[in-house]
C-alpha positions in Angstrom: 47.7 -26.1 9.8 44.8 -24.1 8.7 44.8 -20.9 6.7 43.8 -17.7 8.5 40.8 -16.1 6.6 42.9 -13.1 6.1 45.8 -14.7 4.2 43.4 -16.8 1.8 42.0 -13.5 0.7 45.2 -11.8 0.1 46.0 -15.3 -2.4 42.4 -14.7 -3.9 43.5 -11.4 -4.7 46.4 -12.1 -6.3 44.9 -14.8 -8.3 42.7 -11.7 -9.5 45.7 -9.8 -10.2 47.3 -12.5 -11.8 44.4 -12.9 -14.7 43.8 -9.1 -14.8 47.6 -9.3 -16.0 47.2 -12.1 -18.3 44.4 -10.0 -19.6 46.3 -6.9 -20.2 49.0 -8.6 -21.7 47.2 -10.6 -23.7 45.8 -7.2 -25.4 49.0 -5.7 -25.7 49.9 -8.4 -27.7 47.1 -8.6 -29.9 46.7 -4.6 -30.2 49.1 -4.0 -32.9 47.1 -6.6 -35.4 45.2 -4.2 -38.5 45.0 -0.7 -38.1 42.9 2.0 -36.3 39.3 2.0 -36.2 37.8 5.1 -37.8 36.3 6.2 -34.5 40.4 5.7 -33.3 41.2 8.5 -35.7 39.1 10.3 -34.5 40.1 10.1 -31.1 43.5 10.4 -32.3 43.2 13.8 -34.0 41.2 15.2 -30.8 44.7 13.8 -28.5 46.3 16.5 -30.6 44.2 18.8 -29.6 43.2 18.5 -26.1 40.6 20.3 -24.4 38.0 20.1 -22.0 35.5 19.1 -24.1 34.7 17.8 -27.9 31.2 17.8 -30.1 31.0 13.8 -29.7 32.2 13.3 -26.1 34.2 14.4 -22.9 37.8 15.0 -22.7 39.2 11.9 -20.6 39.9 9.5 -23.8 42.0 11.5 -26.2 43.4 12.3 -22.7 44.2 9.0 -21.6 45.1 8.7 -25.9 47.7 11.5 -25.1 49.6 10.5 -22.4 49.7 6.7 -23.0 51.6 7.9 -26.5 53.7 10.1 -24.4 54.8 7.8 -22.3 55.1 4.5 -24.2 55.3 5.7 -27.8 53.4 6.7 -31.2 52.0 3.2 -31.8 49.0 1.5 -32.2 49.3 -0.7 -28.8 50.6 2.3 -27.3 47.4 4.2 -28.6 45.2 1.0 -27.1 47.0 0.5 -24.0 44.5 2.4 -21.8 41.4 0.6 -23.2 43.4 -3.1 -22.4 44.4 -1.3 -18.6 40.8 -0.4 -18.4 39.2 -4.0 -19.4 41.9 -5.9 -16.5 40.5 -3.5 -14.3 37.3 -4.1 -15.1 37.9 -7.7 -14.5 39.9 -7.4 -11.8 36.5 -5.6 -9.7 34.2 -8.0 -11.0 36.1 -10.4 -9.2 36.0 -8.4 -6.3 32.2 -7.6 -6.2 31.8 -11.4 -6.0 33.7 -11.0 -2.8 31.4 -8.6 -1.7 28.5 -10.5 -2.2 30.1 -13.7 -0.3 31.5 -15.5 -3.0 34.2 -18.0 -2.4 37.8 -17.7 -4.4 36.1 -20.1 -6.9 33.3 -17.8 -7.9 35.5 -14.6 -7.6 37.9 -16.4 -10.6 35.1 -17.4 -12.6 33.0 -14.2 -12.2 36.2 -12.3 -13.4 36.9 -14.8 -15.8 33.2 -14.5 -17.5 33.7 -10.6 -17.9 36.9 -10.1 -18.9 36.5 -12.6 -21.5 32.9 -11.5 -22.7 32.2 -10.0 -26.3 31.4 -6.1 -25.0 34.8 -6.6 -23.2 37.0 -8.1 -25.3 36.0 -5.6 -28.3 36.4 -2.5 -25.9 39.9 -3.9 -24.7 40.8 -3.8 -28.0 39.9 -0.9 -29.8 40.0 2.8 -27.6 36.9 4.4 -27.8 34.9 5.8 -24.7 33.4 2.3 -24.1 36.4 0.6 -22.4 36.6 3.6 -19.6 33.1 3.7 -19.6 32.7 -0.1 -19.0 35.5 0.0 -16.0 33.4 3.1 -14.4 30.2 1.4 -13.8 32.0 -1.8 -12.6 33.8 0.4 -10.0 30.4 2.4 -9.0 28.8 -1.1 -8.5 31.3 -2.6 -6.3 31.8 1.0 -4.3 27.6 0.5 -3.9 28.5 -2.9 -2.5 31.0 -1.2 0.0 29.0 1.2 1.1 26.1 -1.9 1.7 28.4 -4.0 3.6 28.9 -0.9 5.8 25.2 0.0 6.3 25.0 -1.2 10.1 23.0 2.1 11.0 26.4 4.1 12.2 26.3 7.0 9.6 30.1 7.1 9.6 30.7 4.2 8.7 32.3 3.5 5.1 32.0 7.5 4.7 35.3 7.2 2.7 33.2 5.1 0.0 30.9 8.1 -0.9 33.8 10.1 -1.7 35.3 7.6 -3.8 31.8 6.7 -5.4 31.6 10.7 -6.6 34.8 10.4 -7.8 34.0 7.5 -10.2 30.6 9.3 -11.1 32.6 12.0 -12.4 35.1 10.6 -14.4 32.2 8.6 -15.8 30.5 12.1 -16.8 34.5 12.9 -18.5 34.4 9.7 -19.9 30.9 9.6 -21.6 27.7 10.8 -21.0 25.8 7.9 -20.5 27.5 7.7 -16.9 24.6 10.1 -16.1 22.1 6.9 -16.5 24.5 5.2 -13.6 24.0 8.0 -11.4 19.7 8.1 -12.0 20.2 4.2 -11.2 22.2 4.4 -8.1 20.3 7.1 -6.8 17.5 4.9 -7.2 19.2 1.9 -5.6 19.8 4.4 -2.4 16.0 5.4 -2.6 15.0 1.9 -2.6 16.9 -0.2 -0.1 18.1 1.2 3.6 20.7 2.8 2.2 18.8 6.2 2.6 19.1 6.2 6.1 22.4 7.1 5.2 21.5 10.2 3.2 20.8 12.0 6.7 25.0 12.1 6.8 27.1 14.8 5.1 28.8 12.3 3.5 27.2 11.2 0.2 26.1 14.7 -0.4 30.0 15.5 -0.6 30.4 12.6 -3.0 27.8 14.3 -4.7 29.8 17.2 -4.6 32.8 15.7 -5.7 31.4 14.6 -8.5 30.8 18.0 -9.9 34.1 19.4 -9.5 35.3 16.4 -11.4 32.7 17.3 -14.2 32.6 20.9 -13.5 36.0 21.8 -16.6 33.3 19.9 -19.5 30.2 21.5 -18.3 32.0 25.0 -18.7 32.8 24.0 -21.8 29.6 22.6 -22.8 28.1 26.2 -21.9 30.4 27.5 -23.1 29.9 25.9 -26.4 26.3 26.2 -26.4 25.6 22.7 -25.2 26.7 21.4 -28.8 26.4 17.6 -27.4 22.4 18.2 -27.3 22.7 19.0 -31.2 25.3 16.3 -31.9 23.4 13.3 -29.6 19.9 14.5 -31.4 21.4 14.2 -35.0 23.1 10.7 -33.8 19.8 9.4 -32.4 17.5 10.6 -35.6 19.9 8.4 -37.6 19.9 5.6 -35.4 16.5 5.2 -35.4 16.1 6.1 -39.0 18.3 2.9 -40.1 17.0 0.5 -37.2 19.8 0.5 -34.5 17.6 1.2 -31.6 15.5 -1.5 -32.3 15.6 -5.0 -30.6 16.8 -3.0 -27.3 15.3 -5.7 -24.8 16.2 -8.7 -26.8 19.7 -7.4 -27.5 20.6 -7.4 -23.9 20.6 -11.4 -24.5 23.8 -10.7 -26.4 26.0 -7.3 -24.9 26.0 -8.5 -21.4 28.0 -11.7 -21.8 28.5 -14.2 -24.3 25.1 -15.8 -25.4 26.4 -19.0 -23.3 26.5 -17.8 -20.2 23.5 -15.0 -20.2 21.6 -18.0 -17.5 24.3 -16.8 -15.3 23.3 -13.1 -15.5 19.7 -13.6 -15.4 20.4 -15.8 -12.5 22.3 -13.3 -10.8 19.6 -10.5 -11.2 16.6 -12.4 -10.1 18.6 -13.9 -6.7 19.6 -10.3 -6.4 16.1 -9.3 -6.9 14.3 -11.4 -4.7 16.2 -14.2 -2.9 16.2 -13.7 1.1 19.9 -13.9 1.5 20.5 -11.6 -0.7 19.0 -8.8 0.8 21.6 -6.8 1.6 22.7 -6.7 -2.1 19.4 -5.8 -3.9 20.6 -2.0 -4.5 22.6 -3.9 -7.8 19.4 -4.9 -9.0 17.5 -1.8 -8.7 20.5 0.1 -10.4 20.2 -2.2 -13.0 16.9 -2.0 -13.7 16.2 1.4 -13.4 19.0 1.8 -15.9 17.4 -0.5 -18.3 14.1 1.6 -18.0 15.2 4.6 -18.7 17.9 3.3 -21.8 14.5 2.1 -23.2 12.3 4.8 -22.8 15.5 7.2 -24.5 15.6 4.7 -27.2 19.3 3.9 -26.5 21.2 1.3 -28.7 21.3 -2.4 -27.0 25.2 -1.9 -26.1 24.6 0.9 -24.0 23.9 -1.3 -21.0 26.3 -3.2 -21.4 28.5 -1.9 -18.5 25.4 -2.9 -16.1 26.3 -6.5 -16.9 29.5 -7.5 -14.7 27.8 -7.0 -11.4 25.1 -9.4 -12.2 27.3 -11.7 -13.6 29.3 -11.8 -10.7 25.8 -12.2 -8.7 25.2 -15.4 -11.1 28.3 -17.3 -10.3 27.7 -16.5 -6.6 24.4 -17.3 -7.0 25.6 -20.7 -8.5 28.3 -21.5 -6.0 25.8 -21.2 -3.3 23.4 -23.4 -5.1 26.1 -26.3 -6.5 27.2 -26.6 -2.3 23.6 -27.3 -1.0 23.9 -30.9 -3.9 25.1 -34.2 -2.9 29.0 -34.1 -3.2 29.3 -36.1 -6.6 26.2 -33.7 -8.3 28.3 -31.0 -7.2 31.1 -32.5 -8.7 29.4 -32.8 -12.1 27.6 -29.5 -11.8 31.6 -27.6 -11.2 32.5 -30.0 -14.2 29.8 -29.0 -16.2 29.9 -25.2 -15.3 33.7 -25.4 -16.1 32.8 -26.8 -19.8 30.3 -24.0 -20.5 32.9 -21.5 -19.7 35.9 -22.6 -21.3 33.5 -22.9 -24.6 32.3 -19.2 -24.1 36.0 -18.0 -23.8 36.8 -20.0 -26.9 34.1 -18.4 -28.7 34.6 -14.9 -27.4 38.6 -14.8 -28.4 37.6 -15.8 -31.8 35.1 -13.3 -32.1 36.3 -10.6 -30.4 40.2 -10.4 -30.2 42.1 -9.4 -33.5 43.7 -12.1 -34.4 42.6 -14.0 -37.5 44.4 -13.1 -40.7 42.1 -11.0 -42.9 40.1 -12.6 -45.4 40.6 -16.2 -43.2 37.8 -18.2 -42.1 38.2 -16.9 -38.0 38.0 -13.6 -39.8 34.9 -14.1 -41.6 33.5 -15.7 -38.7 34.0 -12.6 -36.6 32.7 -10.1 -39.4 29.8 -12.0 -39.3 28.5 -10.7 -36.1 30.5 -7.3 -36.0 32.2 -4.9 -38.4 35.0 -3.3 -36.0 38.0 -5.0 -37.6 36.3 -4.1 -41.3 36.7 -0.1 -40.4 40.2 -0.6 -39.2 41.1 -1.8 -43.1 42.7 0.3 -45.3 43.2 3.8 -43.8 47.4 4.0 -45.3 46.2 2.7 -48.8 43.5 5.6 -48.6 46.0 8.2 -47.8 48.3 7.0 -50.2 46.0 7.1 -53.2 45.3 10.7 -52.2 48.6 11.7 -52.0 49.0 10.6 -55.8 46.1 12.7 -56.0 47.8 15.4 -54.5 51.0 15.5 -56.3 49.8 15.4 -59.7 48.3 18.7 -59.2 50.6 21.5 -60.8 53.0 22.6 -57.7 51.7 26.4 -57.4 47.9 24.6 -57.2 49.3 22.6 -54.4 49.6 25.5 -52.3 46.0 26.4 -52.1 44.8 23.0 -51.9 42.7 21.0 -49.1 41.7 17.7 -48.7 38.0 17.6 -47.5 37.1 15.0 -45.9 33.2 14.2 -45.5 33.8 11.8 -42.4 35.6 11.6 -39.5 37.9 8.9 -40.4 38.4 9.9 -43.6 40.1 13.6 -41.8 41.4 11.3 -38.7 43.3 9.4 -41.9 44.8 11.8 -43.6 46.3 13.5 -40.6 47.3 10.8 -39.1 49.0 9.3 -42.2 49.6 12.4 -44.4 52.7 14.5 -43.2 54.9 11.8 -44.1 53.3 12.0 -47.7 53.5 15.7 -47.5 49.6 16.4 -46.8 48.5 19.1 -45.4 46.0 19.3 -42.6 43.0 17.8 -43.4 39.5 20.3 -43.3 35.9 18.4 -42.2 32.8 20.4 -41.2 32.3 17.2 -39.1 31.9 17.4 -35.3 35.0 19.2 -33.4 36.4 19.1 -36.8 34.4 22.4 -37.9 35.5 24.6 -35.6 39.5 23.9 -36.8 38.2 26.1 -39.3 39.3 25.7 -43.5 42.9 27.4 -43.3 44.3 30.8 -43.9 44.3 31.6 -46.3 41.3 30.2 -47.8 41.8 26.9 -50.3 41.0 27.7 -54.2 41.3 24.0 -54.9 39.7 21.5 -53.0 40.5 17.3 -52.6 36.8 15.5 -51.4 37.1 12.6 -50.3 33.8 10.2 -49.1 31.6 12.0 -51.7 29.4 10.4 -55.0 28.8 12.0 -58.2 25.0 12.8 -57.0 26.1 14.3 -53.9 29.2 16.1 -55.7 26.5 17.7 -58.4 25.3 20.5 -56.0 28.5 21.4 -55.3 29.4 24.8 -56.5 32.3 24.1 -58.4 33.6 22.4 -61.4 34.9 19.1 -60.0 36.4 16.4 -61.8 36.7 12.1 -60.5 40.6 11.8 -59.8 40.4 8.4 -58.2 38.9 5.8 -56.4 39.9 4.2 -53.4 41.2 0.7 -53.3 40.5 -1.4 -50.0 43.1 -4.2 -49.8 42.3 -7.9 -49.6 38.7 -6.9 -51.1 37.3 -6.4 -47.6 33.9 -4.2 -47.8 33.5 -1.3 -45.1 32.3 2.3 -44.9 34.4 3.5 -47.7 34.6 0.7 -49.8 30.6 2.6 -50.1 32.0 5.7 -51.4 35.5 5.3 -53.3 35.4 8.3 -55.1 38.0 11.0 -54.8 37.4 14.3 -56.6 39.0 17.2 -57.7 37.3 20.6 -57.5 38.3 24.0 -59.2 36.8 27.2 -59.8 35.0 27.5 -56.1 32.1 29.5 -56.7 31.4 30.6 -52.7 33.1 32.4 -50.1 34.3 29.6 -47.5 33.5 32.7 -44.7 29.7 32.5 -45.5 29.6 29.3 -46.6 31.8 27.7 -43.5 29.1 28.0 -41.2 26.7 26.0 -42.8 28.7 23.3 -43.3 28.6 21.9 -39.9 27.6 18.0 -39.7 27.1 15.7 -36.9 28.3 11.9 -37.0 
């Protein structure tokens, strides 16, 4: 007996679930491994302090950082747990927009299978920063753009419920990080470009638009409110970038963020059959979201990883692409091309867990492997033993010293650090004139002695007081990261400025 259409796609679906779940658990279990990532402390500190908007991004993460520790407890896979929920989902619609675009269940699995298990992915399922929300966004806007596609038979009404849900996604993009707004100029684009237009005479998108907004709307008060401090903060961040080389090699580094290396055929397949094969017509609005994307990432002189989000939809475009190709060979090609296909994948996901998942020991061969090609598990090294070495710091001062003394910290992770892991060691707040950490103020009342940490002796020479080296910090297993650069902890007396006047200029971006 045959199987009705509409129950095959209900298995396909489930199949989908089914690796999604693998996927999340398969982070959980893996989360705990090291430590938190200095841009985690951050991120962590801000959860503690929540509000609708910070110097570096939107509110949704230390959101989403808040209530997963809420609800499942103050650990480091319950910090992660929305950034391995995020990357399922993310795999989960990739699968999906290969339905859209007429894939069978076999490209559906293997298009989901390719994402969830690329580089970008893997490494934003396991770390929570704003690119794992940010990743699951644009995957949603590209398969909502599908919907609304399929739906385009000239009847305005139709798939109206799509533009709503397309805003929504725009919007907690714009919450999630500001480099949704590139999404937006590419879709709008894609609706500019292919007969979705016609649409545009409707009410409809125009109250996705809307929606979109009032989604937005709390972090744009508080951008105005704040002066728009992103602009000043995203201007710093881009002079440096560019001043130590990380926007360069934007084009060719696409080669490496969409997918792994191995399958990047697949992706360049999909965009040119989405570009300009016949039968896939219907469709092209992914490729001109993609590359109007691209475009304008290049002319902003964005970093290479800032695309990669664009990637799934084109991947999923590749395997269909592929599917479509392998049936028109003779049955036994087809065979081999399947068994071929099937190789090339199972080596990329090999390669991918190694590199991207933490798992190897530290200081192992799989761990120097991945360091060689990223230094995420590096900056997660260390943190406690930092803490702890100023703590000793700390309690050797005389006890009624103690109770005008701060710990500056010069970098985020350094203040993320000591307030995550001080209390216990009976540390007081940490002070930073670094990004949303500046306007926590010094303390009341003001400190007379003053703990810096992520200082040298050149840059500690202008500072108006007499400060002394009390330490150096030890990173374990000799593993080199951003403060194995700067070990010095110092000790400064005898502060010769008022922290009112001088507070104000001590605002940094990073």
């Amino acid at each position: 007996m045959p199987i009705a259409p509409g129950a095959s796609q209900r298995r396909t679906t489930l199949l989908l679930l089914a690796l999604a779940l693998a996927l999340l658990l398969l982070h959980l279990l893996a989360n705990g491994q090291y430590g938190f990532h200095r841009d985690e402390l951050a991120v962590l500190d801000d959860a503690r302090h929540l509000a609708w908007g910070y110097v570096a991004y939107p509110p949704l993460v230390p959101f989403l950082a808040h209530v997963s520790m809420q609800l499942f407890g103050d650990s480091l896979t319950a910090f992660r747990a929305p950034s391995a929920l995020a990357q399922a989902l993310a795999m989960l619609f990739t699968g999906l927009i290969a339905r859209e675009l007429g894939g069978r269940r076999a490209a559906q699995l293997v298009a989901a299978i390719a994402v969830g298990c690329g580089p970008f992915a893997m490494l934003a399922g396991s770390m929570l920063q704003y690119t794992s929300p940010d990743y699951l966004w644009w995957v949603m806007a590209a398969w909502l753009l599908l919907k609304l596609a399929n739906a385009d038979d000239g009847d305005p009404s139709r798939g109206r419920y799509w533009w709503l849900a397309l805003g929504l996604v725009i919007g907690l993009g714009m919450m999630t990080r500001y480099t949704m707004l590139f999404c937006a100029a590419g879709i709008a684009v894609a609706i500019l470009a292919t007969p979705l237009r016609r649409r545009l005479a409707s009410p409809w998108p125009w109250l996705g638009v809307l929606v979109s907004l009032l989604v937005f709307a709390p972090n744009a008060w508080w951008q105005w409110q704040h002066d728009f401090i992103y602009l000043d903060f995203v201007q710093h961040i881009h002079a440096r970038d560019v001043r130590i080389g990380r926007t360069g090699g934007f084009l060719s580094g696409q080669l490496l963020v969409g997918t792994s290396p191995l399958l990047a055929p697949l992706w360049l397949a999909g965009l040119a059959w989405l570009a300009f094969a016949g039968a896939a017509k219907r469709w092209r609005a992914l490729a001109w979201l993609y590359l109007a994307a691209l475009l304008l990432f290049r002319v902003a002189g964005a970093r290479d990883y800032y695309l990669a989000p664009a990637y799934p939809m084109l991947v999923a475009a590749g395997v269909v692409a592929l599917e479509r190709g392998i049936a028109r060979l003779r049955p036994r090609t087809a065979t081999l091309a399947r068994g071929a296909a099937a190789l090339v994948l199972l080596a990329a996901v090999a390669t991918t867990g190694l590199i991207g998942l933490p798992l190897a020991p530290i200081g192992s061969h799989g761990w120097r492997i991945s360091r060689q090609f990223h230094d995420n598990f590096a900056e997660q090294v260390g943190w406690p033993e930092l803490v702890a070495q100023v703590a000793a710091v700390y309690r050797a001062l005389p006890p009624e010293e103690r109770a005008r003394t701060a710990i500056y910290a010069n970098n985020y992770g350094e203040a993320g650090a000591v307030n995550r892991y001080g209390p216990r060691l009976g540390l007081p707040t940490a002070i930073s004139g670094i990004n949303s950490y500046w306007a926590r103020g010094y303390g009341n009342p003001p400190p007379t002695t003053v703990i810096v940490l992520g200082d040298d002796a050149e840059g500690i020479r202008d500072t108006p007081a007499t400060c002394t080296l009390a330490a150096r910090v030890r990173i374990p297993h000799g593993v080199e990261n951003e403060e194995s650069g700067h070990p010095d902890i110092y000790v400064c007396r005898d502060l010769r400025f008022d922290w009112a006047k001088a507070w104000p200029k001590m605002r940094s971006f990073g």
